[in-house]
Every structure is written in structure tokens, then in C-alpha cells.
KEMIVEX-455802 format. One record per atom (N, C-alpha, C, CB): residue number from 1; residue in three letters; x negated, y negated, z negated. Coordinates in Angstrom, 1 decimal. Atoms other than C-alpha are relative to their C-alpha. Glycine has a CB too. Layout:
<rs>
tormar, zake, xx, yy, zz
NUM, ala, X, Y, Z
...
</rs>
This chain:
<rs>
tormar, zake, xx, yy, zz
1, unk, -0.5, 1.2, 0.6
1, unk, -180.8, -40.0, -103.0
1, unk, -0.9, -1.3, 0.4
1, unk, 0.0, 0.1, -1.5
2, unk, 1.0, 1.2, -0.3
2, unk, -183.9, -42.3, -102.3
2, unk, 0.4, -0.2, 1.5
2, unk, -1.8, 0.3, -0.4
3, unk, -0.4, 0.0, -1.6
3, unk, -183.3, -41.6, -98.4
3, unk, 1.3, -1.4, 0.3
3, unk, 0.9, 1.9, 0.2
4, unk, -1.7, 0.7, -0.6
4, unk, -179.4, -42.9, -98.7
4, unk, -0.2, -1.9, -1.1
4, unk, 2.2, 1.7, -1.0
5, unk, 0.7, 1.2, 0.2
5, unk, -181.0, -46.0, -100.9
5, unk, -1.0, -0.9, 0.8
5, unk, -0.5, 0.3, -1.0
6, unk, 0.8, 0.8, -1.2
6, unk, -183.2, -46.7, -98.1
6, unk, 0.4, -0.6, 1.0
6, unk, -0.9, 0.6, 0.6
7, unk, -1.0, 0.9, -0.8
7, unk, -180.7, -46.8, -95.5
7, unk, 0.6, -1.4, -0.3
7, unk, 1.2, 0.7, 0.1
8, unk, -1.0, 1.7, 0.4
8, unk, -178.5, -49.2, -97.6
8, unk, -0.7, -1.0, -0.3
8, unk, 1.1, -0.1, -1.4
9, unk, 1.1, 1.0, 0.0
9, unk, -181.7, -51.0, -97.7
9, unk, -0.3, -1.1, 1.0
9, unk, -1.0, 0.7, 0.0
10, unk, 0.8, 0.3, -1.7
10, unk, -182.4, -51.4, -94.3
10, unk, 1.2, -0.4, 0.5
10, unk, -0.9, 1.4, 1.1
11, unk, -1.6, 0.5, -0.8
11, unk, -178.4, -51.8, -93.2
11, unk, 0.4, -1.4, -0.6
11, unk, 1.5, 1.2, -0.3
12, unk, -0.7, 1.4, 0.5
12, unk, -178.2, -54.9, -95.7
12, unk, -0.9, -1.0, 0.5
12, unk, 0.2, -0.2, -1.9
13, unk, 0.9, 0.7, -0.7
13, unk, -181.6, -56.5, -93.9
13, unk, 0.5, 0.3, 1.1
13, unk, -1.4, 0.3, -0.3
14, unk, -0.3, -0.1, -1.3
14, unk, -179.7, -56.0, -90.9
14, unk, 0.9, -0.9, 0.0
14, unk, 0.2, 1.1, 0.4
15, unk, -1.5, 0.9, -0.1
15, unk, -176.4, -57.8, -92.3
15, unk, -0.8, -1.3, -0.5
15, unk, 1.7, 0.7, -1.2
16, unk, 0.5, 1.3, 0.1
16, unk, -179.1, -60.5, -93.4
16, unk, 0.1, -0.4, 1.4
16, unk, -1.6, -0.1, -0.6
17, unk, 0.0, 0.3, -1.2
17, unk, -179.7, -60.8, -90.1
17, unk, 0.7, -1.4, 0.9
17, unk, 0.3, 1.1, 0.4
18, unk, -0.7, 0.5, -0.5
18, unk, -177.1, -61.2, -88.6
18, unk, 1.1, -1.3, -0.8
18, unk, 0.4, 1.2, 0.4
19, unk, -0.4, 1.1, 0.7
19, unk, -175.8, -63.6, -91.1
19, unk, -0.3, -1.3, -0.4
19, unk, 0.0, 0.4, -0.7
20, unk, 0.7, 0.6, -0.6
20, unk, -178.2, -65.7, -90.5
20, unk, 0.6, -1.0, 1.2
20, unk, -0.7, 1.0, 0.2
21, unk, 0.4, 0.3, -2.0
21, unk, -177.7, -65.8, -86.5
21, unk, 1.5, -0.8, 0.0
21, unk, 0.0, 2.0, 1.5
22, unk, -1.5, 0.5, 0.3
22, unk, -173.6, -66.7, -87.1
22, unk, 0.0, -1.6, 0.0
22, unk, 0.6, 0.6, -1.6
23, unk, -0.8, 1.5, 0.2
23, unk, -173.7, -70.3, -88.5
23, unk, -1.2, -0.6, 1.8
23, unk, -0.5, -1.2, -2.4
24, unk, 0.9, 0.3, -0.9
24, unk, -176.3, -71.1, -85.2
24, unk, 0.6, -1.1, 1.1
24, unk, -0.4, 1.3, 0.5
25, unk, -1.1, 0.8, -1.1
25, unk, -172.7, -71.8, -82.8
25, unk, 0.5, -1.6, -1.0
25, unk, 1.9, 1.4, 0.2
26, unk, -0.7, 1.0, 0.9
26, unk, -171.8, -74.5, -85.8
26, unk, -0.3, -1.6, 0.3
26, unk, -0.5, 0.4, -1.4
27, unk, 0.1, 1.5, -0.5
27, unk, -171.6, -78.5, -85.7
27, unk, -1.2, -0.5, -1.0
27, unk, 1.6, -1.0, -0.1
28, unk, 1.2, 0.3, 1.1
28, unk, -174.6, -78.6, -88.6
28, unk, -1.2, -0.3, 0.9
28, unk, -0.3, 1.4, -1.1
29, unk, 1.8, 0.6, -0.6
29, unk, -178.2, -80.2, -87.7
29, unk, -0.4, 0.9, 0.1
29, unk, -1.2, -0.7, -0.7
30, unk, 1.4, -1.2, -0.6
30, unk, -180.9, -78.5, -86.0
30, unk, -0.6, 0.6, -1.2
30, unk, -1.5, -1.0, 0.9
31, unk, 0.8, -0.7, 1.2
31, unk, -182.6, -78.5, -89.4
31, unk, 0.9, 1.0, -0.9
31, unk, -0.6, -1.3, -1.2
32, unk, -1.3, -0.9, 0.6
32, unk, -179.5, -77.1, -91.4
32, unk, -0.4, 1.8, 0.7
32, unk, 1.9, -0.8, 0.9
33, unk, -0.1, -1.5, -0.4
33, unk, -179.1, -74.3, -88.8
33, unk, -1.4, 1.0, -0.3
33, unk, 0.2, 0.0, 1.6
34, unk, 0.8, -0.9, 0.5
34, unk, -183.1, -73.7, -89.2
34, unk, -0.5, 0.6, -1.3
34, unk, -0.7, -0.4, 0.3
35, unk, 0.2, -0.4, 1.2
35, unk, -183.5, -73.5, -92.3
35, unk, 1.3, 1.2, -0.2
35, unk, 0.0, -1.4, -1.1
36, unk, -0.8, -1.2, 0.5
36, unk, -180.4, -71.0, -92.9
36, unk, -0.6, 1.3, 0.9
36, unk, 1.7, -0.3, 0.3
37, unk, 0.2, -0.7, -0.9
37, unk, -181.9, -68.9, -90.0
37, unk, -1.2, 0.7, -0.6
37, unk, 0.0, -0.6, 1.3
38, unk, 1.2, -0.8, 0.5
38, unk, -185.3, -68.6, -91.6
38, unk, -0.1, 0.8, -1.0
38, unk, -0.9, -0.8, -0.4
39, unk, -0.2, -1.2, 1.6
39, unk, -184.2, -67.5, -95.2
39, unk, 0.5, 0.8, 0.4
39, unk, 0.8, -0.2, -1.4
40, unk, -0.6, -1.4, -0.5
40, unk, -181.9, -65.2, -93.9
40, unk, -1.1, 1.3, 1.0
40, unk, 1.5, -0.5, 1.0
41, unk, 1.5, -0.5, -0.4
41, unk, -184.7, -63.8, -91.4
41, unk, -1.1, 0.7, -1.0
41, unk, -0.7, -1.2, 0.6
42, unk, 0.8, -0.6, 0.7
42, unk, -186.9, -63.2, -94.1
42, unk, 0.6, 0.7, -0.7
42, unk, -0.9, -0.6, -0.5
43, unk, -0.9, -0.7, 0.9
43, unk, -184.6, -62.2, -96.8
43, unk, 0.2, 1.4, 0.4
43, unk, 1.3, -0.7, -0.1
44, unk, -0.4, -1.5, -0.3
44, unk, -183.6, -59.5, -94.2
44, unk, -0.9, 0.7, 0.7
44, unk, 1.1, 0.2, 0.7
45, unk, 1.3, -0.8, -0.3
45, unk, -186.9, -58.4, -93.0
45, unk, -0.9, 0.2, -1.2
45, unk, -0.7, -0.6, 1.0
46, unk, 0.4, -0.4, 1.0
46, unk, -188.4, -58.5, -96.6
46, unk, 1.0, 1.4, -0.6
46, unk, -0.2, -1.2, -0.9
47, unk, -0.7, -1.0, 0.7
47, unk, -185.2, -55.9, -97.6
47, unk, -0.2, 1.4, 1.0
47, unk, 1.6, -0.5, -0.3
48, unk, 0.5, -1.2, -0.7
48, unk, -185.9, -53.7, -94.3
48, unk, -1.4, 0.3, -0.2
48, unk, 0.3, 0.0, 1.4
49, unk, 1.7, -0.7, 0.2
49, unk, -189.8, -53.0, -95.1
49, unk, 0.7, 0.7, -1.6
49, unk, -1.7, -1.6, -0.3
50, unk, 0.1, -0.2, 1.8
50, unk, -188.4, -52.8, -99.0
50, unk, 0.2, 1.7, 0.1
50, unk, 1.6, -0.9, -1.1
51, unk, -0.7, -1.5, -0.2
51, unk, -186.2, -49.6, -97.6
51, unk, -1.1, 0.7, 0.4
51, unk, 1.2, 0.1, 1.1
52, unk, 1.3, -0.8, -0.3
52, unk, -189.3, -48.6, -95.4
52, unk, -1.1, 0.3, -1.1
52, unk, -0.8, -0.7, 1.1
53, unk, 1.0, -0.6, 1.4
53, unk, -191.7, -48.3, -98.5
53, unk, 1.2, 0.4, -1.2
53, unk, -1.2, -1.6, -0.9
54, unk, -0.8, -1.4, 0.6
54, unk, -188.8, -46.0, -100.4
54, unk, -0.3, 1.1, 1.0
54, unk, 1.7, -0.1, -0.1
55, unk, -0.3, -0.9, -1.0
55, unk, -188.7, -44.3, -97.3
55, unk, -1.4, 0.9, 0.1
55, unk, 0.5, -0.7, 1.5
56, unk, 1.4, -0.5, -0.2
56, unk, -192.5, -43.7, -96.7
56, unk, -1.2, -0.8, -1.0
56, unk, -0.4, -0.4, 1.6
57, unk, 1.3, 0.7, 1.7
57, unk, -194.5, -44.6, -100.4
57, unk, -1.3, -0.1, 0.6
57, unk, -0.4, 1.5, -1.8
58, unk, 1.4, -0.3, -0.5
58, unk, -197.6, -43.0, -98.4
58, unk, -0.9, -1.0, 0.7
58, unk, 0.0, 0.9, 0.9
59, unk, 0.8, 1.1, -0.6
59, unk, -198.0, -46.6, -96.3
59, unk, 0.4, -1.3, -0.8
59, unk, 0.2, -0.2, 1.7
60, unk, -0.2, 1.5, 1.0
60, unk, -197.8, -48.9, -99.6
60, unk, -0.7, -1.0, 0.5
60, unk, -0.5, 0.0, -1.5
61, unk, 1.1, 1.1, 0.1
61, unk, -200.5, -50.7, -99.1
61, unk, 0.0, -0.9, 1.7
61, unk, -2.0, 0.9, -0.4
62, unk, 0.2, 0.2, -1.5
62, unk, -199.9, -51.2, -94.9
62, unk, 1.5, -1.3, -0.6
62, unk, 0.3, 1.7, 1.5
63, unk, -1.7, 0.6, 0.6
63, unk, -195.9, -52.2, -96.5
63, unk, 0.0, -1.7, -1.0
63, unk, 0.6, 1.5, -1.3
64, unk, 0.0, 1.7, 0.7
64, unk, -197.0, -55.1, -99.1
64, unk, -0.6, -0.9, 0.9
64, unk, -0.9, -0.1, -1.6
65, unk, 0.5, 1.3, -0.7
65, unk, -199.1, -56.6, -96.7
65, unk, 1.1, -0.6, 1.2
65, unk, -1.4, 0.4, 0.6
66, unk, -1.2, 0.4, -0.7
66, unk, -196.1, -56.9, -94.6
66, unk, 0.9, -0.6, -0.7
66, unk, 0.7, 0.9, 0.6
67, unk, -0.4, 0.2, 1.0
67, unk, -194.2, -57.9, -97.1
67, unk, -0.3, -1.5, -0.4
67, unk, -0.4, 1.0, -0.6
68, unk, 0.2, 1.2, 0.7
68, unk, -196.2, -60.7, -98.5
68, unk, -0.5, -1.2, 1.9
68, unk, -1.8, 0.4, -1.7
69, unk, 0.1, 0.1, -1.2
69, unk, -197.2, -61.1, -94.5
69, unk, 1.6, -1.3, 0.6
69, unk, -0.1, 1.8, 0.6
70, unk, -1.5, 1.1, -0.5
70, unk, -193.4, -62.3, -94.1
70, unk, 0.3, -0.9, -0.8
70, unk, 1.5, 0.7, 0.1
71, unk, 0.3, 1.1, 0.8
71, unk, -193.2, -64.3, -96.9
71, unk, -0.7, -1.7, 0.1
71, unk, -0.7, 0.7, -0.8
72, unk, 0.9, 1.4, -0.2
72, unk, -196.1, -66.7, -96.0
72, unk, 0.7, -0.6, 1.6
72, unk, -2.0, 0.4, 0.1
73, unk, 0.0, 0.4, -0.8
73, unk, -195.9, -66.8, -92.5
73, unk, 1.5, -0.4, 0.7
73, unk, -0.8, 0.6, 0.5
74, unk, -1.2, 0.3, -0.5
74, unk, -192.2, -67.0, -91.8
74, unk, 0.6, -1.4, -0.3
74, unk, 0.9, 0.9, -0.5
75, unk, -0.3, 1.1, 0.3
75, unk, -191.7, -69.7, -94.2
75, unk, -1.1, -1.4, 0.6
75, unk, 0.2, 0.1, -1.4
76, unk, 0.4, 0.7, -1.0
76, unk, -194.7, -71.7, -92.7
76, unk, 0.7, 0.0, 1.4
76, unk, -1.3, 0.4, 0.1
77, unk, -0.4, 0.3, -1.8
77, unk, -193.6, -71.5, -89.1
77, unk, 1.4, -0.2, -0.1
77, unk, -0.2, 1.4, 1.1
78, unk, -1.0, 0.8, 0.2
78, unk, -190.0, -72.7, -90.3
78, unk, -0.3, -1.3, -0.2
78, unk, 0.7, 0.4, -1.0
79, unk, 1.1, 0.7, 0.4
79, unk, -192.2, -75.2, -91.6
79, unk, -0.1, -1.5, 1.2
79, unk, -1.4, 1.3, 0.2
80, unk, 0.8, 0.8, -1.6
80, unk, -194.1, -76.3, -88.5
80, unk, 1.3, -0.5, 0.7
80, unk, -1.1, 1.3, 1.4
81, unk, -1.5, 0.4, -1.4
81, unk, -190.6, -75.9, -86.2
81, unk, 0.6, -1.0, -0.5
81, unk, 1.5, 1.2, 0.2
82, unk, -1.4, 1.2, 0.6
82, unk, -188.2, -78.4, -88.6
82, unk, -1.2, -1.2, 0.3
82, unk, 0.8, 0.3, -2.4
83, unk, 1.0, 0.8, 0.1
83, unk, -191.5, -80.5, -88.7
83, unk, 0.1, -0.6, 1.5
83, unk, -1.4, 0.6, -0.4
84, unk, 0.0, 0.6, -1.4
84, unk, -191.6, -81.0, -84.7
84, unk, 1.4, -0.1, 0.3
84, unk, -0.8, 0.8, 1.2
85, unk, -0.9, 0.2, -0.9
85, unk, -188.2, -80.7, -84.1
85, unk, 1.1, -1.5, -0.9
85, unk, 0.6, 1.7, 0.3
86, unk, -0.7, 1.0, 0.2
86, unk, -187.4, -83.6, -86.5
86, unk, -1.0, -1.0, 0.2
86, unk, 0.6, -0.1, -1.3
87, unk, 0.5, 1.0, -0.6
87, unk, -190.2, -85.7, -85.0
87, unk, -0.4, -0.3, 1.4
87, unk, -0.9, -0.1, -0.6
88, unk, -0.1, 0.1, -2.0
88, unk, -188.9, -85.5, -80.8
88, unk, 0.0, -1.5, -0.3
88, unk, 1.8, 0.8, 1.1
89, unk, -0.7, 1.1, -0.3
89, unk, -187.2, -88.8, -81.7
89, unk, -0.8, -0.8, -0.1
89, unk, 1.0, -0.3, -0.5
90, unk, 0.9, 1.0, 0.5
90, unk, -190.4, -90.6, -83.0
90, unk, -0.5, -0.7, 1.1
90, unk, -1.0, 0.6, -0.8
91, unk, 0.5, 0.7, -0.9
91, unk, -191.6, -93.5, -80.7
91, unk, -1.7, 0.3, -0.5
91, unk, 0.7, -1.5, 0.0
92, unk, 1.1, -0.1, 0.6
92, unk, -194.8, -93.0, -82.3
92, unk, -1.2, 1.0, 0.6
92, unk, 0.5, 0.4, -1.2
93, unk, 0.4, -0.7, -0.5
93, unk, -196.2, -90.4, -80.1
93, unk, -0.1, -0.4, 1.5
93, unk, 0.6, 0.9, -0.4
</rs>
């Protein structure tokens, strides 16, 4: 039971994914598209580790730090990217 809860763990961090990647072709801003790309990204790589720590309890401690790992640094480095890529146009540089 925990097994077939881990799959559907790890297959819905996959349909983050890709759910994500979809609006990318769209006529929305650079920032728009990044920002939908980053939550979804994390969203679905925080729910595939979630499945991997059902799957394997034994590497908790390897798992939260991945975990809190994607959290910080995903949303920083969405961060940084919307940050330079809404200041190309600045004469200022």
C-alpha cells in the first residue's frame, strides 16, 4: 500500500512537471512563464522526494535535506533569473 502511494507520489511530481513546461509556448511575459515554471518545478520535485521518503524511510534525514534544499534554493534562483531578466532593458548598466 505505501509502495502504490509512493508511485502516485512520484507520477503526480512528474504531472507537476510537465505542467509547468506547457504554458512556456504561450504569449505571457518572460516573468509570468518564470514564475509558473519555478512553482511547478518545485511543487513537483518536493512531491517526488515526498514519494522517495515513503519509499525509503531509512534515508530521512539525506530526504529532508533535499527537501528543504529545493525549497530554498529553487525559489532563490527563480529569484536571481526574473531579477536579470527584467533588468536586460535597463540603460543603467
Amino acid at each position: 500500500m505505501i509502495n502504490l502511494f509512493s508511485d502516485l507520489l512520484m507520477l503526480l511530481g512528474v504531472v507537476f512537471w510537465f505542467w509547468g513546461t506547457f504554458p512556456l509556448v504561450g504569449d505571457r511575459s518572460v516573468l509570468f512563464k518564470l514564475h509558473g515554471l519555478s512553482v511547478s518545478d518545485t511543487l513537483g520535485s518536493m512531491t517526488i522526494v515526498v514519494g522517495l521518503l515513503l519509499r525509503i524511510p531509512s534515508e530521512w534525514p539525506l530526504l529532508i535535506l533535499a527537501i528543504i534544499s529545493l525549497a530554498i534554493w529553487n525559489t532563490v534562483l527563480g529569484y536571481v533569473l526574473a531579477y536579470c531578466s527584467s533588468s536586460e532593458g535597463d540603460d543603467e548598466r
